[in-house]
C-alpha positions in Angstrom: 97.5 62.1 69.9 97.3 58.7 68.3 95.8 58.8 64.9 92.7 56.7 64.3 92.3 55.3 60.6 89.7 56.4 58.5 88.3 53.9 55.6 87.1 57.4 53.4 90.5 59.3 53.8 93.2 56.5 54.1 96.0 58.0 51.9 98.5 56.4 54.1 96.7 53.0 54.0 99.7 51.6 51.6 103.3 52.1 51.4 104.3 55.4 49.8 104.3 54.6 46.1 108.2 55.3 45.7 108.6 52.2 47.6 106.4 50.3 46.0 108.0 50.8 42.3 105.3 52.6 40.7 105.2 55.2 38.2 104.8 58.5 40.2 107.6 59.2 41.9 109.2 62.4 43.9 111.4 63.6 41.0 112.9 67.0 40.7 110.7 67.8 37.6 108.1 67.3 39.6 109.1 69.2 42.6 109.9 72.2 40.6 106.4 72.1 39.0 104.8 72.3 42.2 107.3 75.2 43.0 105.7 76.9 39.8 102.6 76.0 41.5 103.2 77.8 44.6 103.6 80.6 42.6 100.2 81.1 41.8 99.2 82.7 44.9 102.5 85.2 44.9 102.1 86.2 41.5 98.1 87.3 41.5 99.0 89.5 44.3 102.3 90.7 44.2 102.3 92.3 40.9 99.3 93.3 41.6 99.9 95.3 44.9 102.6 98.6 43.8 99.5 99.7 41.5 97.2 99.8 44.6 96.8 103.3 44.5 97.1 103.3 40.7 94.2 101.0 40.5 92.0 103.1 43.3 93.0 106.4 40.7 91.8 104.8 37.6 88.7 102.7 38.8 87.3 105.4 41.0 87.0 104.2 44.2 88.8 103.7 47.4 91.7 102.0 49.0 89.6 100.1 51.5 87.9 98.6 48.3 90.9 98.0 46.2 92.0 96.1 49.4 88.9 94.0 49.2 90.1 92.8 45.9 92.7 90.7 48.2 90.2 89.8 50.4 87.8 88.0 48.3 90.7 86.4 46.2 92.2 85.1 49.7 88.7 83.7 50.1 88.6 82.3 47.1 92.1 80.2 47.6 91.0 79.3 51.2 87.6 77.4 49.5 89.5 76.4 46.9 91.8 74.6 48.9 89.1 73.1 51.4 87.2 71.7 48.0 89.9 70.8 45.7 91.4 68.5 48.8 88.7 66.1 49.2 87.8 65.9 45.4 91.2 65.1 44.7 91.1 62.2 47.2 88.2 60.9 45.2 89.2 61.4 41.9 92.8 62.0 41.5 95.8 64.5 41.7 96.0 65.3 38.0 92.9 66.3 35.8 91.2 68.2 39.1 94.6 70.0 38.9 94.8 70.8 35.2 91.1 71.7 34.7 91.6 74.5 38.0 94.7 75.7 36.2 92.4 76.4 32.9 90.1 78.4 35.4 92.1 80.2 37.0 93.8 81.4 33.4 90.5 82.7 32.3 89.8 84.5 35.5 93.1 86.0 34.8 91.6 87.8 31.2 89.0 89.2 33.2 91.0 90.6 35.6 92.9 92.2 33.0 89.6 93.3 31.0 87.8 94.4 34.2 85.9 97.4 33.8 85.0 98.3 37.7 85.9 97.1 40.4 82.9 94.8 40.6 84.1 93.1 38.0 87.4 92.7 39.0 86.5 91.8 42.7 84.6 88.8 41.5 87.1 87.8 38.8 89.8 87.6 41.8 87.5 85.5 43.4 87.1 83.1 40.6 91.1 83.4 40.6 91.7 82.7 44.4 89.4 79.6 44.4 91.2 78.1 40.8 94.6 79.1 42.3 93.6 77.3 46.1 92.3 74.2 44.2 95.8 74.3 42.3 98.0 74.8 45.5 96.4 72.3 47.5 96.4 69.4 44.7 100.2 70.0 44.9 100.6 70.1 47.9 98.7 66.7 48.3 101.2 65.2 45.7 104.3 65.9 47.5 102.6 64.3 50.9 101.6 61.3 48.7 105.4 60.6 47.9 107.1 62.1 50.9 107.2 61.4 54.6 109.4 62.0 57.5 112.6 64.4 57.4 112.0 64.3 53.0 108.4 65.4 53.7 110.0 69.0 56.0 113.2 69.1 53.9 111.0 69.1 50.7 108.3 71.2 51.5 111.0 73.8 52.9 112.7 73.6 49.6 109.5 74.5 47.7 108.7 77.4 50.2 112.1 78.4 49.3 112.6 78.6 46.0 108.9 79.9 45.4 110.1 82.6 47.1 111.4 84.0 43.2 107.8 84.3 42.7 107.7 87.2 45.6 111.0 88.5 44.7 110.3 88.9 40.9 106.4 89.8 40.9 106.7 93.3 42.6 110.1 93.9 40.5 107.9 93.2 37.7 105.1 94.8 39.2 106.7 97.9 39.5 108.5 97.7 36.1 104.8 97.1 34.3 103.8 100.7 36.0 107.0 102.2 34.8 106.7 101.3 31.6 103.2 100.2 30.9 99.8 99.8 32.5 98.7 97.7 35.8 96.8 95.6 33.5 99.5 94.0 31.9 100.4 92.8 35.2 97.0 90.4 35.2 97.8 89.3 31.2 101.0 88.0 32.5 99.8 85.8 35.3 97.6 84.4 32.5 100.4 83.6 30.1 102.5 82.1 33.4 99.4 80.2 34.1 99.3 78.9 30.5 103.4 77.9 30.9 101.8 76.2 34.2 99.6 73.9 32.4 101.7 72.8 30.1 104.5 71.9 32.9 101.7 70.2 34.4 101.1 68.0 31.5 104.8 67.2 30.9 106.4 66.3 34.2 103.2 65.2 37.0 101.8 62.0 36.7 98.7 60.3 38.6 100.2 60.7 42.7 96.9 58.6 44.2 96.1 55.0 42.1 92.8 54.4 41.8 93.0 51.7 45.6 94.2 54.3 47.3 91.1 56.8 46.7 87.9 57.1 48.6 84.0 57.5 47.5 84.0 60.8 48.0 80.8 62.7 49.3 80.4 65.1 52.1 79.8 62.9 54.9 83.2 60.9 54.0 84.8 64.7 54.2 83.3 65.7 57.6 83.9 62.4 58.6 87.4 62.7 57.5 87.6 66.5 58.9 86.3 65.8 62.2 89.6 63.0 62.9 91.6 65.9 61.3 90.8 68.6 64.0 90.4 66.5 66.6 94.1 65.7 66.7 95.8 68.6 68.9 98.9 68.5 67.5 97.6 69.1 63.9 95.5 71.8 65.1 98.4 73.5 67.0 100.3 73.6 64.1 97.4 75.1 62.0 97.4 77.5 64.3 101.4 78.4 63.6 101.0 78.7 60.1 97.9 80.0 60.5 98.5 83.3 62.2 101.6 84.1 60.8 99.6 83.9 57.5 97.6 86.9 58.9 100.8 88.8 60.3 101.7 88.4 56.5 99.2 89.5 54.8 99.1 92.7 57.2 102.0 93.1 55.7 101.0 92.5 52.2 97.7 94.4 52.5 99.1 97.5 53.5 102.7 98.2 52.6 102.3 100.3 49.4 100.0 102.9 51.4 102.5 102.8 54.6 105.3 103.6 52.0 104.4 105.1 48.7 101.3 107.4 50.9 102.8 107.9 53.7 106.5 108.0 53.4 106.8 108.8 49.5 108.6 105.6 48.2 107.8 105.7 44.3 106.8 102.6 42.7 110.3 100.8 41.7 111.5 101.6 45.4 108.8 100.2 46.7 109.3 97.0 44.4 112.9 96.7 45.4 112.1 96.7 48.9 109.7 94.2 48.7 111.5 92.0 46.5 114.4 92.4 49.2 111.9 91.4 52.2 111.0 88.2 49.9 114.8 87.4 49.8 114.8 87.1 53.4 112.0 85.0 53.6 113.4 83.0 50.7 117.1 82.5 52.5 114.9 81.6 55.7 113.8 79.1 54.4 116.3 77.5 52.7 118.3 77.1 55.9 115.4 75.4 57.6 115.3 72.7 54.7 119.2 72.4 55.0 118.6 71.8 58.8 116.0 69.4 58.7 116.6 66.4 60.1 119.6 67.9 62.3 117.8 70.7 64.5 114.8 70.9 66.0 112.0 71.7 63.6 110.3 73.6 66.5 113.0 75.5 67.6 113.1 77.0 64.1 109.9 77.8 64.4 110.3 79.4 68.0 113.4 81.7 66.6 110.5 83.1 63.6 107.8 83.5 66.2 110.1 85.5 68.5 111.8 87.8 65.5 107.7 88.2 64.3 106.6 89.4 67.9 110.3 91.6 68.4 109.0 93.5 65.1 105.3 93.9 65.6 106.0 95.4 68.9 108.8 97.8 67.2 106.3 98.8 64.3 103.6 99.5 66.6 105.3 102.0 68.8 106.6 103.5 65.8 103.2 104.1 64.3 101.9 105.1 67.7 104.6 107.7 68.8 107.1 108.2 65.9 105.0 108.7 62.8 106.3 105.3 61.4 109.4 106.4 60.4 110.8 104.7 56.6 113.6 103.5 58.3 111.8 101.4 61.4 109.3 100.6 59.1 111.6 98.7 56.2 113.5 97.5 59.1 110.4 95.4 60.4 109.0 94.5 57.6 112.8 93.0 56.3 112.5 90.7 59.7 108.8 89.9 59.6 109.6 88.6 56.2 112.2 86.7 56.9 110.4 84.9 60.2 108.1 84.0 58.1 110.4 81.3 56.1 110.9 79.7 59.4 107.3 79.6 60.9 105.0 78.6 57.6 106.7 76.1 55.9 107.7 74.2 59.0 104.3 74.6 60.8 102.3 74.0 57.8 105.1 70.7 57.2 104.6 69.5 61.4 100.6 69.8 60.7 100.8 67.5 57.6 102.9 64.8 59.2 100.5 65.0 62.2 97.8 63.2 60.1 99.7 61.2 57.4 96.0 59.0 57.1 94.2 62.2 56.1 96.9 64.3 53.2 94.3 65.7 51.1 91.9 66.8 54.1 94.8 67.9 56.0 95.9 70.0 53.3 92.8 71.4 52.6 91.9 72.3 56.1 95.4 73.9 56.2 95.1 76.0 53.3 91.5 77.2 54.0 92.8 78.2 57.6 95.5 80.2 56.3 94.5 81.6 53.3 90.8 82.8 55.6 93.0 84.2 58.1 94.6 86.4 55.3 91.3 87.2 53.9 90.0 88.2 57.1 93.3 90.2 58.4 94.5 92.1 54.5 90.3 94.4 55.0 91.5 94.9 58.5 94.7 96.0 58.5 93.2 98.8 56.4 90.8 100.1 58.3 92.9 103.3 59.3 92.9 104.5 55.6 96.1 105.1 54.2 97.6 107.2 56.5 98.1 105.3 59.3 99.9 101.8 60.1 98.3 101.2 63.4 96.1 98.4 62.2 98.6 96.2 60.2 101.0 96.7 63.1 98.6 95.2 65.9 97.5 92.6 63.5 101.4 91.7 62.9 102.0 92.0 66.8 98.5 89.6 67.7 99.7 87.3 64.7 102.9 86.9 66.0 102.0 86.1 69.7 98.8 83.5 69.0 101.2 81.7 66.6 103.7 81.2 69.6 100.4 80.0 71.2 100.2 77.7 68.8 103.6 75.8 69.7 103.7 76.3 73.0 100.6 75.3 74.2 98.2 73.8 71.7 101.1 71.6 70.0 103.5 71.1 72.8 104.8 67.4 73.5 103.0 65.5 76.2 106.1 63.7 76.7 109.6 62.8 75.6 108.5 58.6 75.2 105.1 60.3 72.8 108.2 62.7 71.1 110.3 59.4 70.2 106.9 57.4 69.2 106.8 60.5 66.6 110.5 59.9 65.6 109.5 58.1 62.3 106.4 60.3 60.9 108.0 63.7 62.3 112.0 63.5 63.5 113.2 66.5 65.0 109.7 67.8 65.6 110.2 67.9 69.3 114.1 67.6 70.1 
């Protein structure tokens, strides 16, 4: 779909400023700072998630409500994201993404001072929306300096290696229980926030010069919004990353009950298994970013879809008819993982070069998409109680499939001549 310019949102309405000699440019300081960013998100939950039933034993209440702690801090990152966007269009990358950092460290405290679960529940909130304001402003940075093939390869590369962030926060997470309490686990993602800052400070300068910013207000957003989901290919892409965000977070939500309740993994176990499914995800990704630019971005994609369906469908007849065994259930977790490296950095990287005009509303729209569809899924997927995995294994099977949806049908070339107009914004999108 041909993009139509939009005064209020025209990011793209210059050269990229590495061409134009300016001071902000992609370095690798600064990619690895947004790297820490991505992080945020990771470490608030992963850390978090071994103490589940820990957390339910010492606050007094129940699993469906310690889950809810996930669901309103996946809220919170999904507004986050759709506000922090815009504002940062009107008013820069860097102090709306150093005073959400300070936020989100404070939330932190109270997380790790939290009383009940009340307390806690709206401290993750507070969290969620500091963290998506966070995520989102970086994300904006790296599509104010990157297009093309360096836009995927990049944003693949981040994906990647802020995959140690899910590798090392259950390790650590377990390890905390072992040796400590679950509310050191929250006092840590405070002090990492605080290492956050100050890498923030050091190495990310101004992304968006004062021209290239827009007046701001909520009719320039919805104004902004509206060209955003009109274009089919962007919204065919959201849908990608979007649903395999919610096959995820099935995932996420519910693992420690379907192992440690059901199938008597203790904490460290538990931790090591996770860390290993984040490894796959990790390595996933990495070899998209390596073959960027040389294979078929949607192909990728299309080989994570089809491994994502292949194990929702074997974990679902498991929980149905087998009891969900450990050994079918590590086994499709360890491949949902991993499909996820191929199917949300590259859809969520194919959306954003869809509407190059529009990289802070795009991002935002993205994020709050995703990170609603992991709020919504992570209460669902417990409804069972901790005894059964039917729940997170339909939502990881229904995930799956509407992301193939997604590509196929919703952002599936008109034509081979509209593929090659694509060639510069999005190479290998199509081939």
């Amino acid at each position: 779909m041909q993009q139509v310019p939009s005064p209020p949102d025209a990011a793209r309405s210059t050269p990229p400023l590495r061409k134009e000699g300016r001071q902000a440019r992609l370095t690798a300081g600064l990619v690895a700072t947004v790297v820490f960013l991505t992080a945020i998100a990771p470490l608030a939950t992963d850390m978090y998630v071994p103490a589940f039933p820990q957390v339910a034993g010492e606050l007094s209440t129940t699993a469906t409500q310690v889950q809810l702690t996930l669901t309103t801090f996946f809220v919170g990152m999904a507004l986050g994201q759709l506000i922090g966007g815009p504002v940062s269009d009107q008013r820069g990358r860097r102090i709306p993404l150093l005073g959400a950092l300070l936020a989100m460290n404070a939330a932190s405290i109270v997380c790790a001072l939290a009383p009940t679960i009340g307390v806690m529940t709206v401290a993750r909130l507070v969290q969620g929306f500091a963290g998506g304001w966070a995520m989102v402003i970086g994300r904006a940075i790296i599509v104010d300096l990157a297009t093309g093939a360096q836009l995927v390869r990049v944003l693949n590369v981040i994906a990647a290696v802020g995959g140690i962030a899910p590798i090392v926060g259950p390790l650590l997470g377990g390890l905390i229980l072992q040796l400590s309490h679950w509310r050191v686990s929250f006092w840590l993602v405070a002090v990492l926030g605080l290492a956050m800052t100050v890498a923030v400070l050091v190495a990310v300068p101004e992304s968006l010069p004062r021209e290239r910013r827009h007046a701001g207000g909520l009719g320039n957003f919805l104004a902004a919004g509206r060209i955003v989901v009109g274009n089919r290919e962007y919204v065919g892409y959201l849908v990608v990353a979007g649903a395999a965000m919610g096959a995820l977070f099935a995932y996420v939500a519910t693992s420690a009950f379907v192992l440690q309740s059901m199938n008597g993994l203790s904490p460290i176990a538990y931790s090591i298994d996770f860390a290993a499914n984040a490894v796959g995800m990790t390595a996933a990704a990495l070899i998209a970013a390596r073959l960027a630019g040389r294979v078929s971005t949607r192909k990728l994609i299309l080989t994570g879809q089809i491994a994502a369906l292949a194990a929702g469908i074997a974990m679902l007849a498991g929980a149905l008819w087998l009891g969900t065994p450990l050994s079918l259930a590590i086994v499709c977790f360890f491949v949902l993982m991993t499909a996820q490296g191929l199917m949300i950095p590259n859809g969520g990287a194919l959306a954003s070069a869809a509407v190059p005009d529009h990289p802070g509303t795009g991002s935002a729209v993205q994020g709050f998409v995703q990170w609603v569809a992991a709020g919504t899924i992570a209460p669902l997927a417990g409804l069972g109680g901790e005894h059964t995995a039917v729940p997170m294994a339909t939502l990881m099977t229904v995930g799956a499939a509407v992301s193939m949806v997604g590509l196929l049908v919703l952002a599936k070339p008109k034509s081979a001549e509209t593929a090659s107009s694509r060639g510069r914004t999005a190479p290998h999108a199509t081939t």
